[in-house]
N, C-alpha and C positions, 0 to 999 in steps of 0.2 A: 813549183810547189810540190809534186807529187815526186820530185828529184833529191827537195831536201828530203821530206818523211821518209823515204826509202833508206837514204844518207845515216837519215837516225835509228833507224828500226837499226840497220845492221852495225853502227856504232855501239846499241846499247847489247846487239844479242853476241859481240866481240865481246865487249864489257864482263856479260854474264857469263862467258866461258871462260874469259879469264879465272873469273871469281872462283867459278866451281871447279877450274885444276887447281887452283890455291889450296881451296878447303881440301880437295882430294889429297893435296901433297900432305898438308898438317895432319890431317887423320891416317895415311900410311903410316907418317914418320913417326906420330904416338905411336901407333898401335906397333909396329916394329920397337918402339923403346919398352913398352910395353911387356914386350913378351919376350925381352932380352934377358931372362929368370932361369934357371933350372931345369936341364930334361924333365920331362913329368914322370920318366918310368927310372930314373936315375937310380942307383945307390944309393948309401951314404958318401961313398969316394966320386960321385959324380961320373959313373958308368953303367951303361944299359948291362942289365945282366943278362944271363944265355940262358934261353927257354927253347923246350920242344915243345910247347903244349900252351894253345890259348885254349881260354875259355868267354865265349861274349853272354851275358846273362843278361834278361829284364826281369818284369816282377815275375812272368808265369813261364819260360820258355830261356832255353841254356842251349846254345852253341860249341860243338868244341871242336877244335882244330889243332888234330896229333902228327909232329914232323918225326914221318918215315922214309930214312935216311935223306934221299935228294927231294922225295913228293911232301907235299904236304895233305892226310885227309879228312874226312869230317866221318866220325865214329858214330853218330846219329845216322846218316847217310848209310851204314852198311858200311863203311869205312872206306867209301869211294872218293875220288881224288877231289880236290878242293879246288877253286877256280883259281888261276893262276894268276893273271892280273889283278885280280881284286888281295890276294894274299901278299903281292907284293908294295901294292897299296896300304894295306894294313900296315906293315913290318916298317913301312916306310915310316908312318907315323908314327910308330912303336916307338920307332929310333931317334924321332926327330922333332917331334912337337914338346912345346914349352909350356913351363906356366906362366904365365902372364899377369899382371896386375889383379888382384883381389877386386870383385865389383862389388852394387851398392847389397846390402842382403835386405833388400826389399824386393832384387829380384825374383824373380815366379819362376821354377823350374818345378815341372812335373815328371818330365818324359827322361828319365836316367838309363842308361845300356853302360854295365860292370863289363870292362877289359880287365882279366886274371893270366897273368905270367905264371906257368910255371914249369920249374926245371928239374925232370927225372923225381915226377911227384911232387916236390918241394914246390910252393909257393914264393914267388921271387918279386912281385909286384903285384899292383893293381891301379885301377882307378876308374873313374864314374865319367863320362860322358854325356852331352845332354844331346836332345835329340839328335840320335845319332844316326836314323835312318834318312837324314833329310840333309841335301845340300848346301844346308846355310853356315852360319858361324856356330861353333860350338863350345858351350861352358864345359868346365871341368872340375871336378870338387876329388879327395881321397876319401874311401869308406870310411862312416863313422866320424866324421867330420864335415861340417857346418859351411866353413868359407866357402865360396864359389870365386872363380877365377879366370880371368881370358886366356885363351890355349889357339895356338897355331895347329890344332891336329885339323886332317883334313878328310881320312878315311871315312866312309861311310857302315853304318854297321845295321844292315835291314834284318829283323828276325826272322825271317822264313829260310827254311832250309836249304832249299832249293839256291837262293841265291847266293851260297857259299858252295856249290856243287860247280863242277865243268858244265856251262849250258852256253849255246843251247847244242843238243846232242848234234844236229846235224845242220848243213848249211849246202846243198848241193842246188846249182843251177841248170835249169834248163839246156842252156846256151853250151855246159861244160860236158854234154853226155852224148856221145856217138850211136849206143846201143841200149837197149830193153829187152830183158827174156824175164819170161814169164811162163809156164804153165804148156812147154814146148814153142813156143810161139818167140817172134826175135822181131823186131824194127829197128832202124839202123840207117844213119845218113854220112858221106863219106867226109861232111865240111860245116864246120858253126853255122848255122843262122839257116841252114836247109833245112830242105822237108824230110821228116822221116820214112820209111818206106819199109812195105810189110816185106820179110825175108822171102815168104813161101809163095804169094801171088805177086810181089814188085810193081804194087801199085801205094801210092801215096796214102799213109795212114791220116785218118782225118777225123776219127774221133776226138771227145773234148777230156777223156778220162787223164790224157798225160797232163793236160794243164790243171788240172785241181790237183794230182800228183806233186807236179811239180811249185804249186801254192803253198803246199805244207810241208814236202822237203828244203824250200826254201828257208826257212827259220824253223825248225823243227825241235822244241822242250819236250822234257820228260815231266813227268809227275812226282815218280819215287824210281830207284834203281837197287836192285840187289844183286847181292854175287851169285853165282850158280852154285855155290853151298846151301845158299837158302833160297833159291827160286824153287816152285813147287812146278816141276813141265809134264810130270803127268797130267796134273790139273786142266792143262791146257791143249784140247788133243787136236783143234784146230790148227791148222798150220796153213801158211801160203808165203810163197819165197817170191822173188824178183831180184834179179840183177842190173846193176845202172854198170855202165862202162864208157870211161870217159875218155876224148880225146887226146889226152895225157897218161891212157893205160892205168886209170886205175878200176878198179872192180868196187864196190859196193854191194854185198849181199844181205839184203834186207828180211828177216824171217818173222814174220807178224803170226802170233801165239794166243789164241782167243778161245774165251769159255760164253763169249758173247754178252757178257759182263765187262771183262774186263779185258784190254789191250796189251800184249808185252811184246818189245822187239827186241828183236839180237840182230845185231850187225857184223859184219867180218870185211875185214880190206885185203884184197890182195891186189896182183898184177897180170896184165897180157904177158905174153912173153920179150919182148919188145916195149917196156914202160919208158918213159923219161925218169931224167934222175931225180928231178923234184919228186916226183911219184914212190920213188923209191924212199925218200928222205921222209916222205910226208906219213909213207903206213912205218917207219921203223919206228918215227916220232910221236904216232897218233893212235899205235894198236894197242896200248896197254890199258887204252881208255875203252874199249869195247871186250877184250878180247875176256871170257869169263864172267860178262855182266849182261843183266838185264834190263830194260826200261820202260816203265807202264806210261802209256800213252795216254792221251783226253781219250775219250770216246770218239769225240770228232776225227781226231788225225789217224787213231786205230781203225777207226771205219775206212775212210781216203783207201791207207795203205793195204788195208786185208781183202777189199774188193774192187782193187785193180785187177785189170786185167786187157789183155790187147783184142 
């Protein structure tokens, strides 16, 4: 008895899964005939036009995103460089999302985010987005027009600043740093996963300040970033440096700048004399994102960093 029920149970839950890759396949297959329509950013000759310059808009708050020669940056930002992946995410969907079938206009769309093309000033496109900070499916309608329409775009478009900026600023691990100098003072271990040990006495450091250090170096955001044209460093006459040096020879110099109000760091990469090549690849690749900029810290992570010490 309890052979057949089993028997059946998994007979009908075969059953159901059949069913539900059925319906999965019919609603692909719509939804692909669906949106086999019109680039959304197309011409009239059914070609993406050539833009330097988006702009993302909601009702209160504009984004913009100016391609300077090979970077691309955000002008709001102090005109620092724009996140890479997330831009090439964008452009993807610039290039490649469709209109789709017109739906019922009883649909409810609130939450609109305006994508604006344009090329050397000129305005070359646009279009409306529906909630476009959120990972789900998204409507798309053209300004000043009514229809709503299914759309294969896929980019996310969040209005805060910060999330079309390079972040987060830093990502250093524990595990990847040989040495610590600070304020004359040096710790230093000669193998991953060792103990550090103090330079001057060569006895094992065992205070807990490197591990909250290294809690907030490990995913480490900015707030706001400015060039050193507009950074104000009289302002800030505090100062307190550290260097990370990692077993792959790179240098980290961290210079935390405080009015005890506010947090700003400046970072510099260099090398031992003796770095690996990755090391070398990684400061020719990664210095233009520090070198001449500043970045205001939380309070929290500005605290960590300015009162370290060995």
């Amino acid at each position: 008895m309890l052979a057949r029920s089993l028997r059946n149970i998994c007979l009908v839950s075969i059953l159901l899964l059949i069913m539900s890759l059925i319906c999965l396949h019919f609603f692909e297959r719509n939804l692909r005939q669906s949106l086999r329509g019109d680039l959304l950013f197309a011409d009239i000759e059914g070609n993406i036009p050539l833009y330097d310059q988006i702009e993302i808009s909601s009702k209160d708050k504009k984004i913009t995103l100016q391609k300077d020669e090979i970077f691309w940056r955000v002008p709001e930002a102090d005109n620092y460089y724009a996140h890479f992946a997330k831009m090439q995410t964008l452009q993807e969907s610039i290039s490649s999302a469709k209109v789709g079938a017109k739906i019922k206009p009883a649909t409810q769309v609130s939450d609109w985010t305006t994508v604006t093309l344009f090329d050397q000033g000129k305005k070359v496109g646009a279009a409306e987005i529906s909630d476009a900070a959120n990972p789900e499916r998204h409507y798309i309608r053209y300004p000043g027009q009514d229809n709503i329409y299914l759309s294969s775009w896929q980019a996310q478009l969040p209005m805060s600043l910060n999330s079309w900026t390079v972040q987060p600023l830093l990502r250093i691990k524990q595990v990847e740093i040989k040495k610590i100098e600070t304020d004359n003072r040096t710790i230093s271990r000669r193998e991953e996963g060792a103990a550090f040990y103090n330079s001057q006495t060569h006895l094992p450091y065992t205070r807990l300040e490197s591990t909250r250090l290294f809690a907030v170096l490990a995913d480490l955001h900015y707030a706001q970033v400015l060039s050193s044209q507009e950074f104000d460093e009289p302002r800030y006459t505090s100062v307190h440096r550290l260097n990370l040096t990692s077993f792959e020879g790179l240098i980290t110099t961290l210079s935390v700048h405080t009015d005890f109000e506010k947090y700003w760091l400046k970072v510099e990469l260099s090398a031992t004399s003796l770095p690996s090549t990755e090391t070398n690849e990684y400061i020719a690749k990664n210095k233009i994102l520090y070198d001449d900029w500043w970045f205001e810290l939380s309070p929290e992570a500005g605290k960590v960093l300015y009162s370290f010490n060995l």
